[in-house]
C-alpha distance (Angstrom), angle and dihedral (degrees) to the residues before:
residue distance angle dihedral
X1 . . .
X2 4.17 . .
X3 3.74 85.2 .
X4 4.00 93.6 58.0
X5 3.93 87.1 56.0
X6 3.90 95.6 50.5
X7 3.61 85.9 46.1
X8 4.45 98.9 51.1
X9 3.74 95.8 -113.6
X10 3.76 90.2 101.4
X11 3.76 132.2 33.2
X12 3.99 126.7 -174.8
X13 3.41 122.1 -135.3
X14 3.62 93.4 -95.3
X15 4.02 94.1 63.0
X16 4.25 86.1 36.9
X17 4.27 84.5 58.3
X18 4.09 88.5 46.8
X19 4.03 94.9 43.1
X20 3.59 91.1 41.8
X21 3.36 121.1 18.8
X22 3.48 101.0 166.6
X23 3.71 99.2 67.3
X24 3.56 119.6 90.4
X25 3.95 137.7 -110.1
X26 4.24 81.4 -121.4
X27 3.96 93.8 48.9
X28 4.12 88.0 50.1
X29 3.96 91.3 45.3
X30 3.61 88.7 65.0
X31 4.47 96.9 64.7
X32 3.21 126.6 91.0
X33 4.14 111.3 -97.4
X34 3.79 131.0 -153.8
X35 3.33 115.2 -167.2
X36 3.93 121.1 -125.6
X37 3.97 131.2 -172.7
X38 4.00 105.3 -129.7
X39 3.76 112.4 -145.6
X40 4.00 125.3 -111.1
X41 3.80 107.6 -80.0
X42 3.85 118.1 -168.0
X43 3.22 107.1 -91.2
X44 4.60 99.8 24.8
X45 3.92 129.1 47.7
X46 3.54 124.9 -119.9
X47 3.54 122.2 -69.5
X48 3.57 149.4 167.1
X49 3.84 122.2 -108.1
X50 3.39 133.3 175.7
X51 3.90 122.4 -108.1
X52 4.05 135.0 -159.3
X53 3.60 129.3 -150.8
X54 3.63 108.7 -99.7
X55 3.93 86.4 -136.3
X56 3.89 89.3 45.0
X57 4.11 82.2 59.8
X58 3.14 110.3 41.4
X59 3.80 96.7 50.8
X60 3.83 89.5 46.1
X61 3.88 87.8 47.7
X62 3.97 86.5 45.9
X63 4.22 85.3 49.5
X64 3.66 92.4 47.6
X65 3.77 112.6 38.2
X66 3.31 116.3 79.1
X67 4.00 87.0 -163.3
X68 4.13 90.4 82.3
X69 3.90 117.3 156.3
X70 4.45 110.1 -115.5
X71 4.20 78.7 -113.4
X72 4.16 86.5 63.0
X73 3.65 88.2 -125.5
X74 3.94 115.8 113.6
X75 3.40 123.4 -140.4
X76 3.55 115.2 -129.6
X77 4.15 131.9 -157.3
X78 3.57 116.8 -98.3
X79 3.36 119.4 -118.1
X80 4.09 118.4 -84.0
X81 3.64 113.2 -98.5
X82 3.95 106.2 -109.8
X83 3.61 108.3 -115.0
X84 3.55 117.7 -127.0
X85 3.77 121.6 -102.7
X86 3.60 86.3 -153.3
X87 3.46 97.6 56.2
X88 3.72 100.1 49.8
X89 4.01 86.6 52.8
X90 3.48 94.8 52.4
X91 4.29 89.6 44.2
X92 4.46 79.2 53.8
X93 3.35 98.7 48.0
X94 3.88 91.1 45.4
X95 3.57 90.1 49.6
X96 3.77 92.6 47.2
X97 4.19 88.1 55.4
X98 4.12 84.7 51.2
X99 3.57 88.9 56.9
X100 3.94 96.7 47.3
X101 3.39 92.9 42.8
X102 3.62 93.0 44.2
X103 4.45 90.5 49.0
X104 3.80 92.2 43.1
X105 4.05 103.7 55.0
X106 4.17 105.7 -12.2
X107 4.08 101.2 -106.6
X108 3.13 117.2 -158.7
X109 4.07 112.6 -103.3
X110 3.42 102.3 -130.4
X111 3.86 104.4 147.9
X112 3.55 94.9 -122.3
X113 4.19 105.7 106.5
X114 3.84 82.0 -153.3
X115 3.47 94.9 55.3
X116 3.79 89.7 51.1
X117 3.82 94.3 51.8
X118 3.48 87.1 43.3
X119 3.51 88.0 60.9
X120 3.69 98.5 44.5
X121 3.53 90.2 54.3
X122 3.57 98.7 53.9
X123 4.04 95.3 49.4
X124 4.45 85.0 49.2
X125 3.94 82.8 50.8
């Protein structure tokens, strides 16, 4: 059933709150649910989650919105972007050099990470 969600036939009730987030915990307890055992990620076990037909949603979202395109299609969100796991160790680690460089001689914060080496370097030599 996992392999139905990757694909976009089935959505769990986390994606159904991001697509649309103006239906209800109530108006989602009334679809039908399969159940489906979500792979290890890298930071949570496996577990199981329940899914929705896509088509189950969307008509219910269609029933229950009263935001509904003239076509009678809604438009859902698109997904998030997935933040990078990269980026928000590099944004750490930059903040981390702030703070040393801040305790050791009181730079100046700036913003500018050139400033800050800048100032670093001048109060080494």
């Amino acid at each position: 059933v996992w392999l139905e969600v990757t694909s976009g036939s089935r959505v769990t009730r986390g994606s159904i709150r991001h697509l649309y987030p103006g239906l209800s915990d109530a108006d989602v307890a009334t679809l039908p649910k399969a159940v489906a055992n979500k792979p290890m990620g890298p930071n949570q076990s496996a577990r199981q989650v329940y899914t929705y037909l896509r088509r189950d949603v969307d008509a219910l979202a269609g029933a229950r919105l009263p935001t509904v395109a003239d076509a009678g299609e809604i438009s859902p969100r698109s997904p998030a972007p997935k933040k990078s796991r990269a980026s928000s160790k590099s944004r750490a680690s930059t903040r981390g050099r702030i703070r040393a460089v801040d305790e050791e001689g009181g730079a100046k914060r700036s913003g500018s990470v050139l400033d800050l080496l800048a100032n670093a370097a001048a109060q080494t030599g």
